[in-house]
C-alpha positions in Angstrom: 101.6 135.9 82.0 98.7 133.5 82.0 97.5 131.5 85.0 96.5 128.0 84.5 96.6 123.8 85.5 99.0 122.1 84.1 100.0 118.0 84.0 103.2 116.5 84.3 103.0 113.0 82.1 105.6 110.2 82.9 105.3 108.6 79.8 106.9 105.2 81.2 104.4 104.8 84.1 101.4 107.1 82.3 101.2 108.4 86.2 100.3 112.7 86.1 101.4 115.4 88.3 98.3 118.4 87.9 100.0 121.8 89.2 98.7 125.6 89.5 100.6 128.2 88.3 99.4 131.8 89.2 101.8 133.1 86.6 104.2 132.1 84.2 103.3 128.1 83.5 106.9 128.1 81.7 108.5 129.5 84.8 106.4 126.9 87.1 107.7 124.1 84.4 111.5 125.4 84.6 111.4 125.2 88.5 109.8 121.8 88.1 112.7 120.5 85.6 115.9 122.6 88.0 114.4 120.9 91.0 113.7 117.5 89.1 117.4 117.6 87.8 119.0 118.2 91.2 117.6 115.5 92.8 115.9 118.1 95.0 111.9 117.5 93.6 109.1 117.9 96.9 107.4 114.8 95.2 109.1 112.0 95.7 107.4 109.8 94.2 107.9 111.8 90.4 111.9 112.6 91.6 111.9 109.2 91.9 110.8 108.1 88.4 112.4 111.0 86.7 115.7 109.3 88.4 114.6 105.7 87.0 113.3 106.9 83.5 115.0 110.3 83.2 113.6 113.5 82.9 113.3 113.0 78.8 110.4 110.7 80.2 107.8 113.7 81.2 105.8 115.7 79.6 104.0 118.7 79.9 100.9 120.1 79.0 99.2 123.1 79.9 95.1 121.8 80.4 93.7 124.7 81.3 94.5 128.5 80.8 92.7 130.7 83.5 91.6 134.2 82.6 92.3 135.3 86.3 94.7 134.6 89.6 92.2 134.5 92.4 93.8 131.7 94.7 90.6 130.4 95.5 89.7 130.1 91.6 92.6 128.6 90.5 92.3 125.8 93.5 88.9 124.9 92.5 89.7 124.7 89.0 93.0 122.3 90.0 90.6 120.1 92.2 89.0 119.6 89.2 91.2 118.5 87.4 92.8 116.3 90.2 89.3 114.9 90.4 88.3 114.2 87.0 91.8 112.3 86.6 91.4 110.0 89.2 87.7 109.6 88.6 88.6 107.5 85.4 91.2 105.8 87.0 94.3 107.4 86.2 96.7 107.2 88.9 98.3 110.5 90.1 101.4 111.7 91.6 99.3 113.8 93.4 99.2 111.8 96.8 96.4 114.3 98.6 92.7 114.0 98.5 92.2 118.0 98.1 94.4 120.6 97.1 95.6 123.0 99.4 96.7 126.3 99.0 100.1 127.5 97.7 103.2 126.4 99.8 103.8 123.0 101.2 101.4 122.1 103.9 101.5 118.3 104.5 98.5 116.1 105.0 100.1 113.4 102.6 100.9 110.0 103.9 104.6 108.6 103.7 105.3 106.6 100.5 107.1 103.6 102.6 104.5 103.7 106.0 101.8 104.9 105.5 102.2 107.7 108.3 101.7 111.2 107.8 104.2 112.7 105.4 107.0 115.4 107.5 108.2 116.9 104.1 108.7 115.3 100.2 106.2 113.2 101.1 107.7 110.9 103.3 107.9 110.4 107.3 110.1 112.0 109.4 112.1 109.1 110.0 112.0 107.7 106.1 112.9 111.5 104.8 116.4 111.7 107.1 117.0 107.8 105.7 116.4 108.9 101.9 118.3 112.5 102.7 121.0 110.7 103.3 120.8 107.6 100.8 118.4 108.9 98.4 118.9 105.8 96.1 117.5 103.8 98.5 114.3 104.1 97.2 114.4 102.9 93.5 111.7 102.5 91.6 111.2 98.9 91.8 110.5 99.5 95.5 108.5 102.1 94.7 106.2 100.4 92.1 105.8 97.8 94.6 104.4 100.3 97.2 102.2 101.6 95.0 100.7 98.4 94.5 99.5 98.1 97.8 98.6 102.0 98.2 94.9 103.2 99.0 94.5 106.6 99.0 
């Protein structure tokens, strides 16, 4: 099993998720797509379109195969990528400014505030609201924040 970057396309919005996979891309992809499906996606703001459009909407691509699973390696090669997208103006799901390392460390900001992100990128406060109404945030509300986003 390969490691590599991949990018997750929303073909609606043309907004891209770049992910790492150490190994097994297909089995990263498969989590992405259960957790998508369930409602239960860390980013929000792709749950939240996949909701809107439907998960027909992505696709996926595998941009770079890596040759080796250093950690450090595969990050830099993922910056890259995370870099050279928004460089030409793409906009990314991908809310922070530098990858971190695997697991879910959060220096993102909240998608309704502004504040730093508690978990699925979201506050502590707007995480227990969309926990427990999570069609609060549609999309339309969500385009509309992004409008106004600097990041």
């Amino acid at each position: 099993m390969a490691a590599g970057i991949y990018k997750i396309t929303q073909k609606d919005t043309g907004r891209i998720y770049i992910g790492k996979a150490s190994s097994g891309i297909g089995i990263r992809w498969d989590g992405h797509v259960s957790r998508l499906v369930c409602g239960k996606h860390g980013n929000i703001g792709l749950q939240i379109d996949v909701n809107h459009y439907g998960i027909g909407s992505l696709t996926f691509e595998i941009i770079e195969f890596l040759p080796y699973s250093k950690d450090n390696e595969i990050l830099n090669r993922e910056q890259y990528w995370v870099d050279t997208y928004r460089d030409v103006g793409i906009v990314l799901y991908n809310v922070k400014e530098r990858v971190e390392a695997w697991g879910y460390e959060s220096t993102e900001i909240c998608l309704n505030c502004k504040n730093v992100a508690y978990k699925a990128n979201l506050c502590q406060e707007h995480y227990h609201m969309y926990k427990n109404n999570p069609r609060m945030y549609d999309s339309r509300e969500y385009q509309k924040w992004l409008k106004n986003v600097t990041v």
